[in-house]
Backbone as a printed PyTorch tensor [residue, N CA C, xyz], in Angstrom:
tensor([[[ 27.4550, -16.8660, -15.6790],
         [ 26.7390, -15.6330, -15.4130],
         [ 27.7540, -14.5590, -15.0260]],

        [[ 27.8130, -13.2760, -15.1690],
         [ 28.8390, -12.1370, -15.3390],
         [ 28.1230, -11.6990, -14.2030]],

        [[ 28.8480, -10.8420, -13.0900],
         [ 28.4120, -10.0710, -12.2680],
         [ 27.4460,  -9.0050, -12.9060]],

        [[ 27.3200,  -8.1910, -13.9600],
         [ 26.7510,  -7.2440, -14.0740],
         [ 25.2240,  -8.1340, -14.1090]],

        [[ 25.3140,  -8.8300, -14.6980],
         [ 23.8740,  -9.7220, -14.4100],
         [ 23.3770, -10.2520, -13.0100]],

        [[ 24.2530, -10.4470, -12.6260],
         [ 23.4000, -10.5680, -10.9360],
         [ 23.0780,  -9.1950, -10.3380]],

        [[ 23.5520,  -8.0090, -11.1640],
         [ 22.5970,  -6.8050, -10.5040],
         [ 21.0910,  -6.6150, -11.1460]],

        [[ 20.7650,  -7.0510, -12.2050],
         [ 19.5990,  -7.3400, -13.1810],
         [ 18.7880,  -8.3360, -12.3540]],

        [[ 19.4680,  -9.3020, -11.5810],
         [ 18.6150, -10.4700, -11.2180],
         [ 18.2190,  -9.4780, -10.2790]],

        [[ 19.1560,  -9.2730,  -8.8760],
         [ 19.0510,  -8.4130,  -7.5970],
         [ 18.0920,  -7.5030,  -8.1970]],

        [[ 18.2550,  -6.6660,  -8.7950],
         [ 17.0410,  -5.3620,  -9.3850],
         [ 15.3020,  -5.7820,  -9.4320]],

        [[ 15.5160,  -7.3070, -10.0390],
         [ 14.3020,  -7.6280, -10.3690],
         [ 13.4130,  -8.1340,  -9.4840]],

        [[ 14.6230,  -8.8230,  -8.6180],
         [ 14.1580,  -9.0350,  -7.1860],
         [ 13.4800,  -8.3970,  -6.0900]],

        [[ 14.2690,  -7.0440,  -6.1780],
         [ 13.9290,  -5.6720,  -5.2770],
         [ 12.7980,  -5.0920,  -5.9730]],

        [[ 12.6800,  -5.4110,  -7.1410],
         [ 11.3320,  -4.8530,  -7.8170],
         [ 10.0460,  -5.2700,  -7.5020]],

        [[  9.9240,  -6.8100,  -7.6840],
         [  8.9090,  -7.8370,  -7.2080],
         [  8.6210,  -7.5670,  -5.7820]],

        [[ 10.0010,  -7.4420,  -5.0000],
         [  9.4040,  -7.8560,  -3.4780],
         [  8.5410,  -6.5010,  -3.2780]],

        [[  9.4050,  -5.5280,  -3.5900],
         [  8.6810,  -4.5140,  -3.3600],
         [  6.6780,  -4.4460,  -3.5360]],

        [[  7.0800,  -4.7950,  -4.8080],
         [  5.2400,  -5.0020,  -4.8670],
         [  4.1350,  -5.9380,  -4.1280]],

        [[  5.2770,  -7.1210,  -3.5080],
         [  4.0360,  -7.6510,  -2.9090],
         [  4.2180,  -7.2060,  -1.4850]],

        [[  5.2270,  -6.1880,  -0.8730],
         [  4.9410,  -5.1900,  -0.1400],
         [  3.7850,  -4.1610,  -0.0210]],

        [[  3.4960,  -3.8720,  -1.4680],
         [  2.8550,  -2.6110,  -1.7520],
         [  1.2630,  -3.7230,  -1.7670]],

        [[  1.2870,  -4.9200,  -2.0680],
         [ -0.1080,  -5.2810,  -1.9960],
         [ -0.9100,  -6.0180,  -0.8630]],

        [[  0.8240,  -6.1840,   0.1100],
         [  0.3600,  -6.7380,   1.8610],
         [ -0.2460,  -5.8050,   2.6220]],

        [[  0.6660,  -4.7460,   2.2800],
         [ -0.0010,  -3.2720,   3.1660],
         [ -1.3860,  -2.9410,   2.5710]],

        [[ -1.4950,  -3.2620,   1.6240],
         [ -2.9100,  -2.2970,   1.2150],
         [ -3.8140,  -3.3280,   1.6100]],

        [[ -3.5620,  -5.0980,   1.9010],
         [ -4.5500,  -5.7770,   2.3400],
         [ -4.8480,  -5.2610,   3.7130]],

        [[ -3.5660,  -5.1180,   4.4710],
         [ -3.4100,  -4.8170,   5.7840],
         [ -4.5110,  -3.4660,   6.3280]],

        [[ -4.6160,  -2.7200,   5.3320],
         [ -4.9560,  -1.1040,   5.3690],
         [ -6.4720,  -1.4100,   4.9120]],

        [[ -6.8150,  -2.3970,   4.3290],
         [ -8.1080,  -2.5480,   4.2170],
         [ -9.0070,  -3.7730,   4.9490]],

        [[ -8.3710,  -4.0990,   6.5230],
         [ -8.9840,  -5.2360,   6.8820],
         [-10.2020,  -5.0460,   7.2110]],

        [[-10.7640,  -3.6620,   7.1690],
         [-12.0820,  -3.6980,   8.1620],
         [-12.8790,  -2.8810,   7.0490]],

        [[-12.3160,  -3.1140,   5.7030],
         [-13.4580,  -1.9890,   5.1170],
         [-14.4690,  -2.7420,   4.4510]],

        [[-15.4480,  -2.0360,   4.5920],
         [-16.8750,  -3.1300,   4.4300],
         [-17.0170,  -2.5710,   3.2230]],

        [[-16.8500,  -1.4900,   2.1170],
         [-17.1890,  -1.6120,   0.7700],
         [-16.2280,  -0.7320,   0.1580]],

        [[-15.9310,  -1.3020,  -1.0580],
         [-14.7530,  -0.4840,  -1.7940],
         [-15.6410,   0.0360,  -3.0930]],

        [[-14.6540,   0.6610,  -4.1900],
         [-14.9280,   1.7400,  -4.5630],
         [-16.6830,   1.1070,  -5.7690]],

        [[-16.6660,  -0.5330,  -5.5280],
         [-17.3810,  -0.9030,  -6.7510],
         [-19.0900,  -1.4730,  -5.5880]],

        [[-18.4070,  -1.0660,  -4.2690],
         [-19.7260,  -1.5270,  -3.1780],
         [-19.5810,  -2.1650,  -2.5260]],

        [[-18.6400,  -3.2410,  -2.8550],
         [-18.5630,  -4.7340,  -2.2680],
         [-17.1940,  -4.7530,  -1.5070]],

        [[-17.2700,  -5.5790,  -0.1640],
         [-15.8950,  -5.9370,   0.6600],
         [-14.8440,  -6.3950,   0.0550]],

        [[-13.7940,  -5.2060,   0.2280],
         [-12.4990,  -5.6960,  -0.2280],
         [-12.3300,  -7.4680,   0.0120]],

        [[-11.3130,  -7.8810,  -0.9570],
         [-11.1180,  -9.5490,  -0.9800],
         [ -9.2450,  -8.7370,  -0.8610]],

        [[ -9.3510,  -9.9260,  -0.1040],
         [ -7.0040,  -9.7580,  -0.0580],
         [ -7.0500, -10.2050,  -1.5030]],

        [[ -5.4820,  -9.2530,  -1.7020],
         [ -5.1120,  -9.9490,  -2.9510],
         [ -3.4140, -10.5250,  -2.8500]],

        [[ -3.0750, -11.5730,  -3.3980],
         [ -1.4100, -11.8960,  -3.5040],
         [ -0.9530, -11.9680,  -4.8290]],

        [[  0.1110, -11.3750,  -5.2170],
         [  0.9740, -11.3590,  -6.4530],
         [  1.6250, -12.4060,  -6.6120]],

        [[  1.3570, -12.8320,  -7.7690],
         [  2.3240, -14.0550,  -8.4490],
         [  3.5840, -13.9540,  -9.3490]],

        [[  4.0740, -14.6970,  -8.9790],
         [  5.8370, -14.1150,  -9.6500],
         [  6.0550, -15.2270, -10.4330]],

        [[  7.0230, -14.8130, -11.8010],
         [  7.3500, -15.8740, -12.6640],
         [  8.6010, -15.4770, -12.8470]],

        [[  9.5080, -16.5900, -13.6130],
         [ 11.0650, -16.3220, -14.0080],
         [ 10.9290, -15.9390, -14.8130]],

        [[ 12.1540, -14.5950, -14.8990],
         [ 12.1810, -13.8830, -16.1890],
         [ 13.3910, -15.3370, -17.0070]],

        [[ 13.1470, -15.3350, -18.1130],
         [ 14.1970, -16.4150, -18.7320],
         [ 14.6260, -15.6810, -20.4910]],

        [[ 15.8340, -15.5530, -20.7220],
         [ 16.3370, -14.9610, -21.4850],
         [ 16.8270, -15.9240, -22.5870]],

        [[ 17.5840, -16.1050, -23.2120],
         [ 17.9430, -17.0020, -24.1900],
         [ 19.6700, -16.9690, -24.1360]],

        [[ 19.6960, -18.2280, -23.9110],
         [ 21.0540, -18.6960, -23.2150],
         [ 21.6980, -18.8650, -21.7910]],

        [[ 20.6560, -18.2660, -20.9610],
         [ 21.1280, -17.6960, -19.5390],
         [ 19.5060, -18.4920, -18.7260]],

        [[ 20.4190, -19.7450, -17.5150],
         [ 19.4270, -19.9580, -17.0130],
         [ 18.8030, -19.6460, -15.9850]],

        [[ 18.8900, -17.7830, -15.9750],
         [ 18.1170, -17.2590, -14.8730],
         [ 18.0090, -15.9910, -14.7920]],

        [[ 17.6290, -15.2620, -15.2470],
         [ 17.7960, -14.3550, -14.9720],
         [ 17.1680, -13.1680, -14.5640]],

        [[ 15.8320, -13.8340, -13.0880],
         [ 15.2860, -12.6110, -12.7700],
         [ 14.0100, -13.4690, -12.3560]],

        [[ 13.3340, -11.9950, -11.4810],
         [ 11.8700, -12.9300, -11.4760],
         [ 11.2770, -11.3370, -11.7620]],

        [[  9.6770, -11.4920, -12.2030],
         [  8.6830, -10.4210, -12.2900],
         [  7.1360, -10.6220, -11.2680]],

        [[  6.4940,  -9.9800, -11.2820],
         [  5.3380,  -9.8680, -10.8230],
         [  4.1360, -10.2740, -12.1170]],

        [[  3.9110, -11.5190, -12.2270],
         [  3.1160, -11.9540, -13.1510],
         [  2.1350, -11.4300, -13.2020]],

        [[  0.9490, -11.3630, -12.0710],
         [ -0.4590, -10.5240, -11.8760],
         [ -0.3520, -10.6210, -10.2520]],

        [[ -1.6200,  -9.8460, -10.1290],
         [ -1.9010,  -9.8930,  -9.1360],
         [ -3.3730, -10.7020,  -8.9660]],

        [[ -3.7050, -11.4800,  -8.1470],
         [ -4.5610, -12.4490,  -7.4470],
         [ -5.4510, -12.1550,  -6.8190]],

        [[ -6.8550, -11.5370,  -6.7170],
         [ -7.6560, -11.7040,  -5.8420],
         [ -7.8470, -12.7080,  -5.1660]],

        [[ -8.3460, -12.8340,  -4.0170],
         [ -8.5490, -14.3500,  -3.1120],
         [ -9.8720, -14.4720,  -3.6130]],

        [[-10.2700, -16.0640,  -3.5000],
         [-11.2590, -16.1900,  -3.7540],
         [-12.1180, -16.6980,  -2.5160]],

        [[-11.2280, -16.7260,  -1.2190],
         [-11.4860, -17.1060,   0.2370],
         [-13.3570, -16.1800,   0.1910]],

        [[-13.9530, -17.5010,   1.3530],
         [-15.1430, -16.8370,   1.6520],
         [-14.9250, -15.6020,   2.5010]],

        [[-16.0550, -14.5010,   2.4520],
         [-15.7040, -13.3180,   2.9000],
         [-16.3180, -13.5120,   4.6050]],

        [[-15.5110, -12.7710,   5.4280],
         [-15.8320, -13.1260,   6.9120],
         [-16.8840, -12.6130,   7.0980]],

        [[-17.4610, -12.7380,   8.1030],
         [-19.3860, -12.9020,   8.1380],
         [-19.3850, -12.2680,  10.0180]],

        [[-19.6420, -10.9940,   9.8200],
         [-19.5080, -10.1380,  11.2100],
         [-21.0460,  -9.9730,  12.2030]],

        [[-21.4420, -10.6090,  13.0540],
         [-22.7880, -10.5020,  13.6530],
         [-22.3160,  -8.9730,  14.0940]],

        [[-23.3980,  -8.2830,  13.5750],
         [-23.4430,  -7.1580,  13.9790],
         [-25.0300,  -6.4520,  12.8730]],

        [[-25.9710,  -6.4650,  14.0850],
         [-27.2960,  -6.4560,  14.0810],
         [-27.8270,  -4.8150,  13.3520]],

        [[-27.3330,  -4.0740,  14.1380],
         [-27.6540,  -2.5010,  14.2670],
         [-26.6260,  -1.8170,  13.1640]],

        [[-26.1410,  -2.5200,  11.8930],
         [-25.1840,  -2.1270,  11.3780],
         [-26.0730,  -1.8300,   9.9670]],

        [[-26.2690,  -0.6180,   9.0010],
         [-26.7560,  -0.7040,   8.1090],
         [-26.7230,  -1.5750,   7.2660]],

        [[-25.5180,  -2.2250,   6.6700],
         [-25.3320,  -3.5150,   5.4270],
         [-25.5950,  -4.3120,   6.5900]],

        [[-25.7120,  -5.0530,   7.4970],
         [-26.1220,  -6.1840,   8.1840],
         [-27.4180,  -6.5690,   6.7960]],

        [[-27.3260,  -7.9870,   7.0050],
         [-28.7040,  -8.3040,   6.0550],
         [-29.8020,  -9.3100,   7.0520]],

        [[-30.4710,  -9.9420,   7.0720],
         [-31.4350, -10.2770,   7.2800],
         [-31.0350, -10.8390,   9.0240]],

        [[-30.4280, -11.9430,   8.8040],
         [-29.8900, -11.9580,  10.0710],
         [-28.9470, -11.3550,  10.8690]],

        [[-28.2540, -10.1230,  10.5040],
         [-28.1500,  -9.1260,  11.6450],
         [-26.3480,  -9.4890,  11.2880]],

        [[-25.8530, -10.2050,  10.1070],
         [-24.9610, -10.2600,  10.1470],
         [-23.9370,  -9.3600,   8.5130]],

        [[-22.6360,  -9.0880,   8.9440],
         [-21.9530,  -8.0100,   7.4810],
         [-21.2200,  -8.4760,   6.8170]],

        [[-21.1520,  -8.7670,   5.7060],
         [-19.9560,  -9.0340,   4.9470],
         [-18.2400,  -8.2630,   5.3840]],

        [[-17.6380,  -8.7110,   6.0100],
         [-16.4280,  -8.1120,   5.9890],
         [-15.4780,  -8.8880,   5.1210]],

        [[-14.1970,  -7.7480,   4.6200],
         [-13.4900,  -8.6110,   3.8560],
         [-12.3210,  -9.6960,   4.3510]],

        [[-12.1180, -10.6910,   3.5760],
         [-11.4230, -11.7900,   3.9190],
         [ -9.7790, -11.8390,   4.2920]],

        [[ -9.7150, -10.9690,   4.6380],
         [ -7.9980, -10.7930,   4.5940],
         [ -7.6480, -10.8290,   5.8560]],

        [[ -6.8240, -12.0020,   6.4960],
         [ -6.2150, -12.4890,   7.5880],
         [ -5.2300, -11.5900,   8.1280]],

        [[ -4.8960, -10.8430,   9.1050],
         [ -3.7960, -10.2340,   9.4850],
         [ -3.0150, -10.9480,   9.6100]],

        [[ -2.8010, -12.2220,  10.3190],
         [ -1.7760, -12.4830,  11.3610],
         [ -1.2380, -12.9730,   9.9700]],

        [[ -1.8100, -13.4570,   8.7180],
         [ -1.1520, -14.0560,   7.3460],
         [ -0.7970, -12.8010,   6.7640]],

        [[ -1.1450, -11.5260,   6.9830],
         [ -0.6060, -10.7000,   5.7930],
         [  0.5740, -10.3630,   6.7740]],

        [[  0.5540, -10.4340,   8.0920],
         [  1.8090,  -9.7450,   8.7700],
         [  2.8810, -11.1710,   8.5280]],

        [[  2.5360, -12.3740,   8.4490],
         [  3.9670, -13.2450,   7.8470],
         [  4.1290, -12.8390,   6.5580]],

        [[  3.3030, -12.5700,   5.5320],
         [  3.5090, -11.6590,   4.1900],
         [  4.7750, -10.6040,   4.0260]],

        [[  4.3370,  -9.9660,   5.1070],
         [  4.9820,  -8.6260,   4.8020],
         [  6.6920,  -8.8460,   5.5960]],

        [[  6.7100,  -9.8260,   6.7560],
         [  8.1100, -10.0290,   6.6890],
         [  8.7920, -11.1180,   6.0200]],

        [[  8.7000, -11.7500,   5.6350],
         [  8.9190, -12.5970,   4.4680],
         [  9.3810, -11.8440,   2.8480]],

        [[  8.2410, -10.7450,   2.6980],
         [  8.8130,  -9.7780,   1.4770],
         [  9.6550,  -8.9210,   1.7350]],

        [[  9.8980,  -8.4010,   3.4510],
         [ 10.9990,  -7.7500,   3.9630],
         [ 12.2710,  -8.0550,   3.6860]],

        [[ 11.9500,  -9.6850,   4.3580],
         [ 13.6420, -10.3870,   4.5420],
         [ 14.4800, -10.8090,   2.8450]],

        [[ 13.2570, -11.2920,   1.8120],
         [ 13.5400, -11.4930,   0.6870],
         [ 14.4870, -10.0880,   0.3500]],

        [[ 13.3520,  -8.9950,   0.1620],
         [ 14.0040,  -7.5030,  -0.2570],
         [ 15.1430,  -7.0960,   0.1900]],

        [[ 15.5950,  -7.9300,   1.8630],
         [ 17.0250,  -7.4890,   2.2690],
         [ 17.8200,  -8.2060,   1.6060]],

        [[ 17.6480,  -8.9930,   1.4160],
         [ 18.8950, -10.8210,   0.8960],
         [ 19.0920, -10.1320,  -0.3550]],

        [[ 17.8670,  -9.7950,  -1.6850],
         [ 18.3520,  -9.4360,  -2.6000],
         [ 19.3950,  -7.7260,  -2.3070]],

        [[ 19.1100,  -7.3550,  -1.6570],
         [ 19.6210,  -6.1030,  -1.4120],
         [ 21.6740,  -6.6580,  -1.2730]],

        [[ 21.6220,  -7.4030,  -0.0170],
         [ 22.9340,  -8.0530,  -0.1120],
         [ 23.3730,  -8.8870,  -0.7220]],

        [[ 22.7710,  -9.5250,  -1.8250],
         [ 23.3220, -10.0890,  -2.8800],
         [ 23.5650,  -9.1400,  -4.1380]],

        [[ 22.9270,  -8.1950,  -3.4450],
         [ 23.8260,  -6.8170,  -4.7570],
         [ 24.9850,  -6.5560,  -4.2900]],

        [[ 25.2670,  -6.3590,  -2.7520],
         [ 26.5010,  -5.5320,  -2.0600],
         [ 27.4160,  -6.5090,  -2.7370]],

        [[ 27.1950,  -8.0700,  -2.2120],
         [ 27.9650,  -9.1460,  -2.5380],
         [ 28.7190,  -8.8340,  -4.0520]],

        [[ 28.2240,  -8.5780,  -4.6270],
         [ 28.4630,  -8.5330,  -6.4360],
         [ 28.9870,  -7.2750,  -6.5050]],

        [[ 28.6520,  -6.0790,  -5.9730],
         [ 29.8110,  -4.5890,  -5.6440],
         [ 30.8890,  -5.1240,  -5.3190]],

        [[ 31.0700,  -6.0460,  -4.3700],
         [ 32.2940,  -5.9020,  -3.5440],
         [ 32.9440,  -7.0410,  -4.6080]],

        [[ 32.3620,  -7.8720,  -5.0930],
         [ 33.6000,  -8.9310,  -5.8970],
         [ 34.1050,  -7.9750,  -6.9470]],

        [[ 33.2820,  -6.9510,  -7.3820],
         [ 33.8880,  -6.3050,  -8.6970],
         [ 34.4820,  -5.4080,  -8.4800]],

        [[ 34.6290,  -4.5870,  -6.9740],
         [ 35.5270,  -3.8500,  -6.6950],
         [ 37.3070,  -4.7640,  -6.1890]],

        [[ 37.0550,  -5.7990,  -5.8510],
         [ 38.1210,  -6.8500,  -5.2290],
         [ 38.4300,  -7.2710,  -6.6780]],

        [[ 37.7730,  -7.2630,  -7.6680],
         [ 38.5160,  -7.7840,  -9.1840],
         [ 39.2160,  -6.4920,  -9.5840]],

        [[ 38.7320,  -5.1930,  -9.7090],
         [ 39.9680,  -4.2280, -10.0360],
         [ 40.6240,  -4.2180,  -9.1520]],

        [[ 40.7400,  -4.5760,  -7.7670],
         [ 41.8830,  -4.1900,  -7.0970],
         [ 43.3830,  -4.9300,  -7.3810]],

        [[ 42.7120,  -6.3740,  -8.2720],
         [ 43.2860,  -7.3710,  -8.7510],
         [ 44.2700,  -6.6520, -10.2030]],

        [[ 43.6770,  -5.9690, -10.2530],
         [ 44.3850,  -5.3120, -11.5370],
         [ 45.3200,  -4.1010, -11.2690]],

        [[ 45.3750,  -4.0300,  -9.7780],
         [ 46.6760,  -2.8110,  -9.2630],
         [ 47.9390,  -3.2920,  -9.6110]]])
């Protein structure tokens, strides 16, 4: 594998994490909303990642395959005096765990840093290889 390719991997890396950044926060940002734009309680969603694989090269990258709705039951809020309450006085809220989207979101942090310094890593060998050539 050539250094310029471990910035392709690193890139793809910082690309992915990024997104399941962008889909922790928006679970995070929607823990308490009781209907989204189609009526019904947001469901968390998690992104699935696959290897990018090239021909000849055994690695080179990962992507954001789709993204995942949960199919978790939706949390069930006693709350009587609430308009959507239904018969027994209780609301559909949506299913999305904080204390799991907040290990989410540092986990896609720490990934996004590592790939970040496994880019520096690959700057600095290719600046230490021309210096090789003074």
């Amino acid at each position: 594998m050539s250094l310029l390719a471990s910035f392709d991997i690193g890139a793809s890396g910082l690309t992915a994490q990024a997104m399941r950044l962008n889909v922790t926060a928006s679970n995070i940002a929607n823990v308490e909303s009781m209907s989204g734009p189609d009526g019904r309680p947001y469901r968390a969603r998690q992104v699935e990642f696959t290897a990018i694989t090239k021909p000849g090269s055994p690695g080179s990258g990962v992507e954001v395959s789709k993204v995942l709705e949960s199919d978790a039951p939706l949390r069930m809020e006693y709350r009587p005096g609430h308009p959507k309450a239904n018969a027994a006085g209780y609301v559909e809220m949506p299913n999305v765990n904080p204390v799991e989207e907040m290990v989410n979101m540092i986990s896609a942090s720490r990934s996004y840093q590592m790939n970040v310094e496994a880019m520096n890593v690959s700057r600095q060998l290719m600046l230490k290889t021309l210096d090789l050539g003074k």
